[in-house]
N, C-alpha and C positions, 0 to 999 in steps of 0.2 A: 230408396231407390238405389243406394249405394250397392247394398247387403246385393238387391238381385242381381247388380252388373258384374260384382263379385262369383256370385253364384255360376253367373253366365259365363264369365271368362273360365271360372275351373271344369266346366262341361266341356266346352268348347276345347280347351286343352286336353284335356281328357278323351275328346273324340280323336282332336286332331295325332295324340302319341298312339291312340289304336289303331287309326288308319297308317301311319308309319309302321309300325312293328305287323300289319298282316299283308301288306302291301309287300314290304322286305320279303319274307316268310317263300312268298311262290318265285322270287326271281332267282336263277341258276347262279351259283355264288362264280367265283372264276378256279377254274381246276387247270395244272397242269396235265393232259391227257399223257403226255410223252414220259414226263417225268412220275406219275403213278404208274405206266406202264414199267418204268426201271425200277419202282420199289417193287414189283411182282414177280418179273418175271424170272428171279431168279430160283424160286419154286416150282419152275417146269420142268419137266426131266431133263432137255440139253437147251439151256437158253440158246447157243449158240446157233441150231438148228429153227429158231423160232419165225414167223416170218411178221410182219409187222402191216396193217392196215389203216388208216384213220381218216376221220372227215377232213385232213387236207389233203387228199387224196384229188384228182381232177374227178375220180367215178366213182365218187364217197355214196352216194345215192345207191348206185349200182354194189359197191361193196356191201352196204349197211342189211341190203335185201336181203342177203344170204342169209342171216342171223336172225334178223327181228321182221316184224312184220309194220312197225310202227312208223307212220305217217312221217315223214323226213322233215316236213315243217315244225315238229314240233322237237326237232335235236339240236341241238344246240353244239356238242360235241362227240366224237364215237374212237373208240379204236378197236382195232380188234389182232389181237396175236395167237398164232395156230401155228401146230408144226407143220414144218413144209415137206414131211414124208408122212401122213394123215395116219397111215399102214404103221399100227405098232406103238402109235401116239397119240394120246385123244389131248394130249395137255390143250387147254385154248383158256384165254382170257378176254372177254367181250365186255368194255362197260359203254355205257349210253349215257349221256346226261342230256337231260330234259330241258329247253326254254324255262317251264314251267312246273313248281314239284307239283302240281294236280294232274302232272301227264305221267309221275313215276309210277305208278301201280300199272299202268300198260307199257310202261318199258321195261318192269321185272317183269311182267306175264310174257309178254313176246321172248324174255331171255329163259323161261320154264319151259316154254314151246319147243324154242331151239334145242335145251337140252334133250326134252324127252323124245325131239326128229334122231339126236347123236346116241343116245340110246338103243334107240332101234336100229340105227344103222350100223354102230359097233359090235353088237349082240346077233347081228347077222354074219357077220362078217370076222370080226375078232374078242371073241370074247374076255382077251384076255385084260382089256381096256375097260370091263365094267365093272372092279372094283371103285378103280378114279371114276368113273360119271356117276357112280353112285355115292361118292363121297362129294361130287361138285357142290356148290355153294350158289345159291343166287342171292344176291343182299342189297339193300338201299341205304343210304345215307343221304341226307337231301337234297338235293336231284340227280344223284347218280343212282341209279340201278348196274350192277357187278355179276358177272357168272363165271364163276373162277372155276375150272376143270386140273387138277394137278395131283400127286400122287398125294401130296399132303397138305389138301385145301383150307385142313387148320390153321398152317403156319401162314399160309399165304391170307389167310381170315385176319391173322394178328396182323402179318406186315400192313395191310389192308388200311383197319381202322389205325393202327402206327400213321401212317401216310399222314392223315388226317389231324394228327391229335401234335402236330410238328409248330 
C-alpha cells in the first residue's frame, strides 16, 4: 500500500509542476512599455521629432484603433511612436502586449495589416519611404508582438532583443 501512495504522490506532483509551468507560460510577464520605448527609439531618424502614444493614455482605446484591429480586452499594454511630420518619415514603433500569449499571433497579424495599410499609403504618396517599410520588422517575443519601421530595422532588431536579454 506504501509503494502506490508513493506512486500517487509522484503523479500528483508531477501534474501539479505541469500545471504551474503552462499555467505561467500564457500570463503577460510585466514589460516596461516606456522604458523599451527609450531602448528603440533612438534608431528613428530624428528621435527628437517622434511623438509618443501609449495605453495610459485617457483614449488608449481610441489610439490603439489606428494601428491594430485587436479587440482592446485582450491588451494588456500598447505604445505607439510616429513621427509627428508623417510627410518624409514613415519611422513608427508600435508594440502590443497581449493579457494572454494565445492572443499574440493576432496581435503580430493586426501589426502585418498595419504595415501593409502604410505601404500603400506611402507608395502613393512618397515613395521615397518604401525602402524603410520594406525593411520594417514585425516580431514576437512572449506576449509582445513589435513593428519596428526605421531606416535600420536591424539595429533596432538587436537593441530589441538586447532590451530583453538585460
Amino acid at each position: 500500500m506504501t509503494a502506490i501512495k508513493k506512486i500517487t504522490a509522484v503523479v500528483l506532483s508531477a501534474i501539479l509542476i505541469c500545471g504551474i509551468f503552462v499555467s505561467c507560460g500564457d500570463v503577460a510577464e510585466e514589460i516596461s512599455m516606456f522604458d523599451l520605448n527609450q531602448a528603440l527609439i533612438e534608431f528613428t531618424g530624428n528621435p527628437d521629432e517622434m511623438k509618443y502614444a501609449s495605453s495610459s493614455d485617457t483614449n488608449a482605446e481610441d489610439l490603439l484603433s489606428h494601428v491594430s484591429n485587436i479587440d482592446y480586452g485582450k491588451v494588456k499594454a500598447f505604445f505607439i511612436t510616429y513621427a509627428s511630420n508623417g510627410r518624409g518619415n514613415a519611422d513608427e514603433i508600435v508594440a502590443i502586449q497581449v493579457k494572454k500569449k494565445s492572443d499574440l499571433n493576432e496581435a503580430a497579424a493586426s501589426l502585418k495589416i498595419h504595415l501593409d495599410t502604410r505601404k500603400t499609403l506611402y507608395a502613393t504618396y512618397d515613395k521615397t519611404q518604401m525602402p524603410k517599410l520594406e525593411k520594417a520588422k514585425v516580431l514576437t517575443r512572449g506576449t509582445l508582438a513589435i513593428l519596428m519601421v526605421a531606416d535600420d530595422a536591424d539595429k533596432m532588431e538587436a537593441a530589441f532583443f538586447k532590451f530583453f536579454s538585460k
